[in-house]
N, C-alpha and C positions, 0 to 999 in steps of 0.2 A: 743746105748744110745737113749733116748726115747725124741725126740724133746719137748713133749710140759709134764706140770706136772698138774696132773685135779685141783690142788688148784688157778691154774696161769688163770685170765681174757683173752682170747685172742681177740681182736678187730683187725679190720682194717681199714686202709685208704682209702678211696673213691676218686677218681680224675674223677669227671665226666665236658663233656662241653657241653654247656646249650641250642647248637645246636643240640643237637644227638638224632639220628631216634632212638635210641635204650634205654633202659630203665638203664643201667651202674648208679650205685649208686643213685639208686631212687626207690620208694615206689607206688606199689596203693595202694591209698585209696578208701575202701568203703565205705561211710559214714551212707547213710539207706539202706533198702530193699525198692527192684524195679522188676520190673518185667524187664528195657530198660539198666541199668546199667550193663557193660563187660569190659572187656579186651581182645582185640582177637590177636595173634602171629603167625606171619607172619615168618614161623616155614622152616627150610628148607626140603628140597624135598626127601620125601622115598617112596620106592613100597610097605614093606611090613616089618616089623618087628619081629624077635622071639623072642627077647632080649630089657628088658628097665631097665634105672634107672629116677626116673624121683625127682627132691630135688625140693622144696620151702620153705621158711621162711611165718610164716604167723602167727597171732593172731586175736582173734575174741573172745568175750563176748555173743554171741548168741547162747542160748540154745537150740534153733529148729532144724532141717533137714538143711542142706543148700548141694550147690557143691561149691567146690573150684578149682577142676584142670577138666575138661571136654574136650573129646576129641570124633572128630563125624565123618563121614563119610556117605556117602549112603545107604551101608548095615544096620550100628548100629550107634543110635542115642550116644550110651553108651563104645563107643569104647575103651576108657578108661575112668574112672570117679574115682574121687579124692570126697568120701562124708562123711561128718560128718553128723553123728548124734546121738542129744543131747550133749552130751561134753565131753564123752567118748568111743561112738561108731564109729572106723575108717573103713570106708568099701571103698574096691580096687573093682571096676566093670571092667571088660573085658567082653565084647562083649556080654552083657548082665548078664555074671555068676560073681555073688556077694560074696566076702569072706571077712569074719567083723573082725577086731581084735580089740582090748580091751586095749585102750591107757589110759597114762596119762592124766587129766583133762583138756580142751584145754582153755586159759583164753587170759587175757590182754596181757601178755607175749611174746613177738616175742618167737616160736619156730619152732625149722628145723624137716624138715620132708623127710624123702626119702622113696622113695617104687622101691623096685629091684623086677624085674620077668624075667623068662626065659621059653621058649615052651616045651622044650624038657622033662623036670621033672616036669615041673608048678608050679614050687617054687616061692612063693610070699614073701616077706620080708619086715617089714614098720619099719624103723629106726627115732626113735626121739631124738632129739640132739647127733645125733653118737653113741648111744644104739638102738640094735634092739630088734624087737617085736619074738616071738615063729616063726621061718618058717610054712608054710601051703603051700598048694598045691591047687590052681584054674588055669584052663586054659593052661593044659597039652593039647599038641597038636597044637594049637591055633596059628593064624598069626594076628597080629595085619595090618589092610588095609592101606597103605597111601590114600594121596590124600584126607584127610580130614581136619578141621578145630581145633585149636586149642582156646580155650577160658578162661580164668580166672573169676573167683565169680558168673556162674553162672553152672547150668545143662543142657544142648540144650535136646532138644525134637526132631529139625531138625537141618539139620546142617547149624550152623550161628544165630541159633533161638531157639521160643520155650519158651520163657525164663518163669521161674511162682515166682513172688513176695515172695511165701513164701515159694523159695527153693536156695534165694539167698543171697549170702553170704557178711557178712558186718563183714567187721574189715580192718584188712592190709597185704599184699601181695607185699613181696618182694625175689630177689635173686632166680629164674624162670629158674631152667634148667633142659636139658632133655638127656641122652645118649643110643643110640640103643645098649647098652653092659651093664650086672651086673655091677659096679662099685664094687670094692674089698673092704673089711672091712674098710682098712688104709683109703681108699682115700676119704670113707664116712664121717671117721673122719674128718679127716682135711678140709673137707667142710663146716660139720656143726661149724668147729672154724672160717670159714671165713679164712682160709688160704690156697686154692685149687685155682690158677690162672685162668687154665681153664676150661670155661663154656663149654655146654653142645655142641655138634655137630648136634644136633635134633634142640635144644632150648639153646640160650646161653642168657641170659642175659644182657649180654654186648652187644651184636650186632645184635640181630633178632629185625626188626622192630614189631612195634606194633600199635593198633588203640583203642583208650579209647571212651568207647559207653556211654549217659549216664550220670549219676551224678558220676563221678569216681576224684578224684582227685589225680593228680600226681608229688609227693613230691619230693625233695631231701631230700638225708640219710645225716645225722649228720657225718662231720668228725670225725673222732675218732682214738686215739693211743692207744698204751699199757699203 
């Protein structure tokens, strides 16, 4: 029997305390474009990666180029990049090599987004609201480096930096995690319902600290029930 029915709202309940390094039931915001405005995560410790899932909630009204999920290191500035452009082109960078797919319109709308990859086939996958996109193949072979930075709403150039005004992203970012494994179909789902306990082992949202650079402002999320 099929826990949830697609007619049925599912929300959650947010219990966050108003002390916490971590970001648990709270939003950034980006209000303009900047060149100094970030989000940087304080991400836990890997050598090397073949395997990702990486989910965010996010919405934005900007029709231009931006980054939203950027990740750097000393080899590659692009080690992994999370870019939109215009407001239908979704493109996954790995380590410089770029593969676009061809999403639904991205607007005012909180929506979930996950991107699965794995080295060994280089199957890339970009799931929005719990439907995926066409599988493609980028970055067969490929190890993702640790020991790099992780950052939200902008593109790094270097790592930690870089930033270009008019490749950074303004709207809202929330719900930030990250797993060194494909996550399985089910489990994609029940994330993007906001009913997936837990966060990421890379990047949990609930518990990775984090450092807000910047005009960024960081909100609590609206309790909410069914």
């Amino acid at each position: 029997m099929k826990l949830f029915i697609p007619i049925v709202l599912v929300m959650c309940i947010y219990l966050s305390g108003s002390d916490s390094a971590d970001l648990r039931g709270k939003s950034a915001i980006f209000p303009t474009a900047t060149d100094t405005s970030f989000v940087s995560l304080d991400a836990s410790d890997f050598s090397s990666l073949t395997a990702f899932t990486v989910c965010i909630n996010a919405a934005s009204e900007t029709t231009r180029n931006y980054g939203m999920f950027s990740y750097a290191t000393s080899s590659h500035h692009n080690e992994i990049l999370l870019w939109q452009q215009n407001t239908t082109d979704f493109w996954v960078e790995l380590s410089e090599l770029q593969t676009k797919f061809f999403v639904p319109e991205m607007n005012a709308l909180l929506r979930h987004i996950c991107v699965t990859w794995e080295s060994q086939g280089g199957e890339i996958t970009v799931w929005v609201n719990g439907r995926r996109s066409v599988r493609k193949v980028g970055g067969k072979g490929r190890v993702v480096k640790g020991s790099g930075q992780f950052i939200l709403g902008q593109d790094q150039d270097n790592v930690g930096g870089g930033f270009n005004k008019g490749q950074s992203f303004v709207g809202e970012i929330t719900d930030v995690n990250m797993w060194d494994r494909v996550l399985k179909p089910n489990e994609i789902e029940l994330i993007s319902q906001g009913c997936y306990s837990d966060g990421g082992n890379i990047i949990d949202w609930g518990s990775t600290a984090f450092t807000p650079g910047g005009n960024v402002i960081i909100k609590e999320n609206y309790d909410c029930s069914i």
